[in-house]
NUZASE-782443 format. One record per atom (N, C-alpha, C): residue number from 1; residue in three letters; atom name; x, y, z. Coordinates in Angstrom, 1 decimal. Example, Ala and Ser with C-alpha at 12.3 -4.5 7.8 and 13.67 -1.06 7.14 Angstrom:
<sites>
<site 1,'ALA','N',<13.2,-5.7,7.8>> <site 1,'ALA','CA',<12.3,-4.5,7.8>> <site 1,'ALA','C',<13.2,-3.3,7.8>> <site 2,'SER','N',<12.8,-2.2,7.1>> <site 2,'SER','CA',<13.7,-1.1,7.1>> <site 2,'SER','C',<12.9,0.0,7.9>> 
</sites>
This chain:
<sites>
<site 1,'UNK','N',<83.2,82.2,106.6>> <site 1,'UNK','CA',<83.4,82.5,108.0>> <site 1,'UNK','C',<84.6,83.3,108.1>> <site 2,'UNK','N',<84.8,84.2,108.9>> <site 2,'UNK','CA',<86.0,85.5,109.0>> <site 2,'UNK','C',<86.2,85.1,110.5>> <site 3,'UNK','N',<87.0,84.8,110.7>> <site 3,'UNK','CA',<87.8,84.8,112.1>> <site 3,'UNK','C',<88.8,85.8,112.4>> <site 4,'UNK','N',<89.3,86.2,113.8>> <site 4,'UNK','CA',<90.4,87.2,114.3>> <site 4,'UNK','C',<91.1,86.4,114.9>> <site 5,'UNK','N',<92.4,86.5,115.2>> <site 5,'UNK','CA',<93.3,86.6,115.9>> <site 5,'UNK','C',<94.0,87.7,116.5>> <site 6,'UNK','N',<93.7,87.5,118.0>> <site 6,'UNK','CA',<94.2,88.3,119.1>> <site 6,'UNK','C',<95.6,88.6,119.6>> <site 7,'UNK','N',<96.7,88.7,119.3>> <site 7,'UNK','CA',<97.7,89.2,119.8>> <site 7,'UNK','C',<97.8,89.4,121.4>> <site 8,'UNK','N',<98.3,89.0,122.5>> <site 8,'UNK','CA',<98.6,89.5,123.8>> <site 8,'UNK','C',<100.0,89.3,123.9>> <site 9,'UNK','N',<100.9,90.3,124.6>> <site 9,'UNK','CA',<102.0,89.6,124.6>> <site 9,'UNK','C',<102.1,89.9,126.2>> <site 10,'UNK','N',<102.7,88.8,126.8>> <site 10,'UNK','CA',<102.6,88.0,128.6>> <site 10,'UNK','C',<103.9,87.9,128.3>> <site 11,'UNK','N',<104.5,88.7,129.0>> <site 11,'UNK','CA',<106.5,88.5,129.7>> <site 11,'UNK','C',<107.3,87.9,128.6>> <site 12,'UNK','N',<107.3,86.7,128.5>> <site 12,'UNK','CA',<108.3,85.9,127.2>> <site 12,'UNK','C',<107.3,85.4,126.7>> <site 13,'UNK','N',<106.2,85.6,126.4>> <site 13,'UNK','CA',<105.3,84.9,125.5>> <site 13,'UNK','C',<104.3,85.6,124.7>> <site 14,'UNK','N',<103.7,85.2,123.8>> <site 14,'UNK','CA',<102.5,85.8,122.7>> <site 14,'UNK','C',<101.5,84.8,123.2>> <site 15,'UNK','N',<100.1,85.8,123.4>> <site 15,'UNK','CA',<98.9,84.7,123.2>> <site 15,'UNK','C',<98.2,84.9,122.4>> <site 16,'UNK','N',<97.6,83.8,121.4>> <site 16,'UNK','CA',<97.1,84.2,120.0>> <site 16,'UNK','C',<95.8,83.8,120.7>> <site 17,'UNK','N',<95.0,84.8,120.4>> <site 17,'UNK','CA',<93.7,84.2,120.9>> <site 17,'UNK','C',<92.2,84.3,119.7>> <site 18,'UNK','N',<91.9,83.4,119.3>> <site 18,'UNK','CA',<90.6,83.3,118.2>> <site 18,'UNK','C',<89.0,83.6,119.0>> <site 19,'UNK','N',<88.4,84.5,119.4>> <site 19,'UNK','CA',<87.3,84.9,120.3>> <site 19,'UNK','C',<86.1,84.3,119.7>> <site 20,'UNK','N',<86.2,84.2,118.1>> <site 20,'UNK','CA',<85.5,83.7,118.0>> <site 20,'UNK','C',<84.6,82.0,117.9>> <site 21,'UNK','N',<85.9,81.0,118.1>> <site 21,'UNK','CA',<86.4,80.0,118.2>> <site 21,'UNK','C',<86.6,79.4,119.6>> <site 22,'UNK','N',<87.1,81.0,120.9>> <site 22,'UNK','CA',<86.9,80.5,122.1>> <site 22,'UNK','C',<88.3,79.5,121.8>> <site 23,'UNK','N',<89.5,79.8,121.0>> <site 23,'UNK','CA',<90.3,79.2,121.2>> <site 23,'UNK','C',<91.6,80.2,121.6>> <site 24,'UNK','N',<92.8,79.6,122.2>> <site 24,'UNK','CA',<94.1,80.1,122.5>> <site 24,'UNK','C',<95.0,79.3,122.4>> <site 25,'UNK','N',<96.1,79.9,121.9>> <site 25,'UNK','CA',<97.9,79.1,121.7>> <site 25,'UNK','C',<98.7,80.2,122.4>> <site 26,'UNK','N',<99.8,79.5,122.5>> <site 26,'UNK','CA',<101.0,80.6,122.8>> <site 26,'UNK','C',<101.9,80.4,122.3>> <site 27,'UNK','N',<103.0,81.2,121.9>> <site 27,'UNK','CA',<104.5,81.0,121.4>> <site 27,'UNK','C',<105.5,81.7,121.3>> <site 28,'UNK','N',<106.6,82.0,121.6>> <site 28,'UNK','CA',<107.4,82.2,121.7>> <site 28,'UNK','C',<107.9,83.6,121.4>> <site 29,'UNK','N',<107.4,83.9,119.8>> <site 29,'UNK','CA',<107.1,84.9,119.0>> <site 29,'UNK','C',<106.0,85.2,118.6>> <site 30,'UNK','N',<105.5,86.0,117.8>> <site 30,'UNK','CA',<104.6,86.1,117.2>> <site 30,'UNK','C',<104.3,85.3,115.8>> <site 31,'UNK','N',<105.2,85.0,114.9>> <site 31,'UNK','CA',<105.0,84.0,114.2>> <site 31,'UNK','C',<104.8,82.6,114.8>> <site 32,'UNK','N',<105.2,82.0,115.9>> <site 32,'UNK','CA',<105.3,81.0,116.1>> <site 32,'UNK','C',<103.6,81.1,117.1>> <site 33,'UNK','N',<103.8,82.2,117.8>> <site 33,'UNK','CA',<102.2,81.5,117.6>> <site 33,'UNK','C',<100.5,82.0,117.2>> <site 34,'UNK','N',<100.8,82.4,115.7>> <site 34,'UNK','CA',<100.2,83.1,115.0>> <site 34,'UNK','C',<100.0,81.4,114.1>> <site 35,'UNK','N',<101.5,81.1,113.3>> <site 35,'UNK','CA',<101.3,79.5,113.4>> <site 35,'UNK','C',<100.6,78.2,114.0>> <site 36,'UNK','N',<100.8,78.4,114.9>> <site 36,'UNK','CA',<100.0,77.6,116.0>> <site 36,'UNK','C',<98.6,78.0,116.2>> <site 37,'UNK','N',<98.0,78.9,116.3>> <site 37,'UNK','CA',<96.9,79.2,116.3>> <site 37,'UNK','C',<95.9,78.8,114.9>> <site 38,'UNK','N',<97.0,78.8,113.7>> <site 38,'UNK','CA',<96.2,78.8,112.8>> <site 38,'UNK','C',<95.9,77.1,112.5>> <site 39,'UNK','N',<97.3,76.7,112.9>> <site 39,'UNK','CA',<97.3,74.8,113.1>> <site 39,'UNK','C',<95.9,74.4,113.6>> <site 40,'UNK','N',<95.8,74.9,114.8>> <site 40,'UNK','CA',<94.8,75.0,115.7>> <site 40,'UNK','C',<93.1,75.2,115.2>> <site 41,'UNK','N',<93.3,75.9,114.8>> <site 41,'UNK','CA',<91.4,76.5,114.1>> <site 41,'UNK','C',<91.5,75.1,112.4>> <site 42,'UNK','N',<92.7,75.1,111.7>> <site 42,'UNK','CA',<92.3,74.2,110.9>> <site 42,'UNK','C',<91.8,73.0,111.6>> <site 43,'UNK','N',<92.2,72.8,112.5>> <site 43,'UNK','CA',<91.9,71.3,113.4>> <site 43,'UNK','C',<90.7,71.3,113.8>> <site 44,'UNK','N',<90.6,72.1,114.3>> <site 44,'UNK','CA',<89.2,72.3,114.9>> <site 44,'UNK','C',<88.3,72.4,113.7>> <site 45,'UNK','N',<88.0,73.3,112.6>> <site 45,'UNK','CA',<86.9,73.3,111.7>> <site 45,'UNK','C',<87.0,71.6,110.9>> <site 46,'UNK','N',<88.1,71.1,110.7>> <site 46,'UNK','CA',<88.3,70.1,110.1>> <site 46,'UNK','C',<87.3,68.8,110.9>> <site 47,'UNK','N',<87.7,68.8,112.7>> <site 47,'UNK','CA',<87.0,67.9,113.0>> <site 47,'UNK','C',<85.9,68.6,113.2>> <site 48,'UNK','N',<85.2,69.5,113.3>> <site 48,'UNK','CA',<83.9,69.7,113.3>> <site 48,'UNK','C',<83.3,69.2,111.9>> <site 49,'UNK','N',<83.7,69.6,111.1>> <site 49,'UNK','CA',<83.1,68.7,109.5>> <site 49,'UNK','C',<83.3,67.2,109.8>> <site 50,'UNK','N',<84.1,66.8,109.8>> <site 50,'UNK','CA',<84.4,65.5,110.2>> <site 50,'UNK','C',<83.5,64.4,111.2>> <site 51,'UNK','N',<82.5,65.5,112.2>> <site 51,'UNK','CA',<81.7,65.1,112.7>> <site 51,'UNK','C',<80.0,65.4,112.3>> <site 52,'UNK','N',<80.6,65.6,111.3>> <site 52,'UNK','CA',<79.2,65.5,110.2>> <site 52,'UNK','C',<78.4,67.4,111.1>> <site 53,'UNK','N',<79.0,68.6,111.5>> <site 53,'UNK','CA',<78.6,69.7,112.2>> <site 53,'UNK','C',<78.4,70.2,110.8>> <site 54,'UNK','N',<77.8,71.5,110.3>> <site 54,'UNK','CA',<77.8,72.1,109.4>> <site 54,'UNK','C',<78.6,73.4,109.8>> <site 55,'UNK','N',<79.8,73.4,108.9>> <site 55,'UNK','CA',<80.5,74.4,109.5>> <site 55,'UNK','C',<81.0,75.5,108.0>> <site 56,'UNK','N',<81.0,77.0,108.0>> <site 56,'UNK','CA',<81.0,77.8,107.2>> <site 56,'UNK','C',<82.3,77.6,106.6>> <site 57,'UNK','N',<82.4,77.7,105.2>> <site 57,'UNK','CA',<84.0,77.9,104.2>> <site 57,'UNK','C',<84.6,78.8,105.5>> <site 58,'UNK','N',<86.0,78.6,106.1>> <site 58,'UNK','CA',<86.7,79.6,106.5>> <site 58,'UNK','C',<87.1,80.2,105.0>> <site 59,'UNK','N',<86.8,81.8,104.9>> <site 59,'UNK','CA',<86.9,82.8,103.8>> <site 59,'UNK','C',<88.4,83.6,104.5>> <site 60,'UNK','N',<88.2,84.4,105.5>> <site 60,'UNK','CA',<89.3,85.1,106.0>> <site 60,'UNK','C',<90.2,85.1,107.4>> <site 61,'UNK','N',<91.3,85.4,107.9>> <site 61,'UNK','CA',<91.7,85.6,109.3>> <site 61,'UNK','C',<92.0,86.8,109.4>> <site 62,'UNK','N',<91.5,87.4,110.0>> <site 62,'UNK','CA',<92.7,88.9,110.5>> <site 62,'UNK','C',<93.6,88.8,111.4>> <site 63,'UNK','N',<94.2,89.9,111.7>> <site 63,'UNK','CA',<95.1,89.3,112.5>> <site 63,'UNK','C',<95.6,90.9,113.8>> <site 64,'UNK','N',<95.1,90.9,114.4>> <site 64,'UNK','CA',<94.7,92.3,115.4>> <site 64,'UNK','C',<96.1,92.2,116.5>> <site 65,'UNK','N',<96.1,92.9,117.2>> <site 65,'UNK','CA',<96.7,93.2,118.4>> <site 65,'UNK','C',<98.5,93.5,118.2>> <site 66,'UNK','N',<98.6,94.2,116.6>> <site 66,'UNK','CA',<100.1,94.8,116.3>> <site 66,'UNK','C',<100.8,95.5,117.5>> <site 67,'UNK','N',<99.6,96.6,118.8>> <site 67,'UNK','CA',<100.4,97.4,119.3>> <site 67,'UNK','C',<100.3,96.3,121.0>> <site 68,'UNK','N',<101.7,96.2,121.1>> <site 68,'UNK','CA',<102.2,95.8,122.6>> <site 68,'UNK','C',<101.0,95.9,123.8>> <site 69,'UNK','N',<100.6,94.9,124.3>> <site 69,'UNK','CA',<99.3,94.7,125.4>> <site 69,'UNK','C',<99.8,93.9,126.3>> <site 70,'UNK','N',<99.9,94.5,127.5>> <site 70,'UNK','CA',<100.2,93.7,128.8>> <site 70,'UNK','C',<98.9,92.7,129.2>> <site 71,'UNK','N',<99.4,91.5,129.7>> <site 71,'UNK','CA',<98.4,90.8,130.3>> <site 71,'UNK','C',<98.2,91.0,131.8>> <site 72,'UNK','N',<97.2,91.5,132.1>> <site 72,'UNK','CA',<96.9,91.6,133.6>> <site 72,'UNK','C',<96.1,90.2,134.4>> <site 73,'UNK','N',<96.1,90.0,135.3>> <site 73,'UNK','CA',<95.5,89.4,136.4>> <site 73,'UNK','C',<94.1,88.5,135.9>> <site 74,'UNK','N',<93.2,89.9,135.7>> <site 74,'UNK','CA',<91.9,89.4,135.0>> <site 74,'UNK','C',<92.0,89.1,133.9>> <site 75,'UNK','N',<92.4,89.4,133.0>> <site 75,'UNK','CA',<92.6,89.2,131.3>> <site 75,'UNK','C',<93.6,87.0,131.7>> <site 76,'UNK','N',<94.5,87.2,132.5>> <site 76,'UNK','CA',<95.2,85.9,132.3>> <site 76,'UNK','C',<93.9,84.8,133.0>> <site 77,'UNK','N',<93.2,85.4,133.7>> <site 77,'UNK','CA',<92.4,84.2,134.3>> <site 77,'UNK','C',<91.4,83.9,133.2>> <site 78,'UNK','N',<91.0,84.6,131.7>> <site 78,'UNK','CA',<90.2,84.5,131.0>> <site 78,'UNK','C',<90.8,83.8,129.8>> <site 79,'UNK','N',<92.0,83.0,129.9>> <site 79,'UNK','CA',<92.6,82.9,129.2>> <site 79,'UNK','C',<93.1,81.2,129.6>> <site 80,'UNK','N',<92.0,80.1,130.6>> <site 80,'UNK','CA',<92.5,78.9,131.4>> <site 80,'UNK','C',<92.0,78.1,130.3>> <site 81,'UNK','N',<91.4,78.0,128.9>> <site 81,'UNK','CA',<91.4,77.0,128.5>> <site 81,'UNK','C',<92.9,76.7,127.0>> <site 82,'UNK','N',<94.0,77.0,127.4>> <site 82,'UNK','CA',<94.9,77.4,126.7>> <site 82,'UNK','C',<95.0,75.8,125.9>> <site 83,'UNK','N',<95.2,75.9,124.5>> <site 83,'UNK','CA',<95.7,74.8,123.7>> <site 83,'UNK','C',<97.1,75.5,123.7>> <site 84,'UNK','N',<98.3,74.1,123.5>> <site 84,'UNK','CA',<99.4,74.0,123.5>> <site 84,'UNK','C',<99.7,73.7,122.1>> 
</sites>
């Protein structure tokens, strides 16, 4: 399984967002929540196996959104199931 990570950066904050996972973190920096995001996706595949789901080897992460992206209006309202 190859997952991405999305980069946005919102005023004082980074949102890491996994699209294909349908998950989000935020942090402070971009390590911090590039971290968190990744805390995040182990947790999640972990308890999906754990729930007897059949879930692929995670193989890779990328990691996307190096050039500076404002969050707008519509983009932050696509963004309300945020993990902390």
């Amino acid at each position: 399984m190859k997952l991405s990570i999305r980069l946005i950066h919102n005023q004082d904050e980074i949102i890491a967002n996994c699209p294909e996972l349908d998950i989000n973190c935020y942090g402070a920096d971009r390590n911090e929540a590039i971290r968190r995001i990744k805390k995040v996706i182990n947790f999640y595949v972990d308890s999906a196996k754990e729930l007897g789901l059949d879930v692929e080897t995670l193989s890779e992460i990328s990691i996307e959104g190096e050039n500076r992206q404002e969050i707008n209006e519509e983009l932050a309202n696509s963004y309300t199931n945020t993990i902390n």
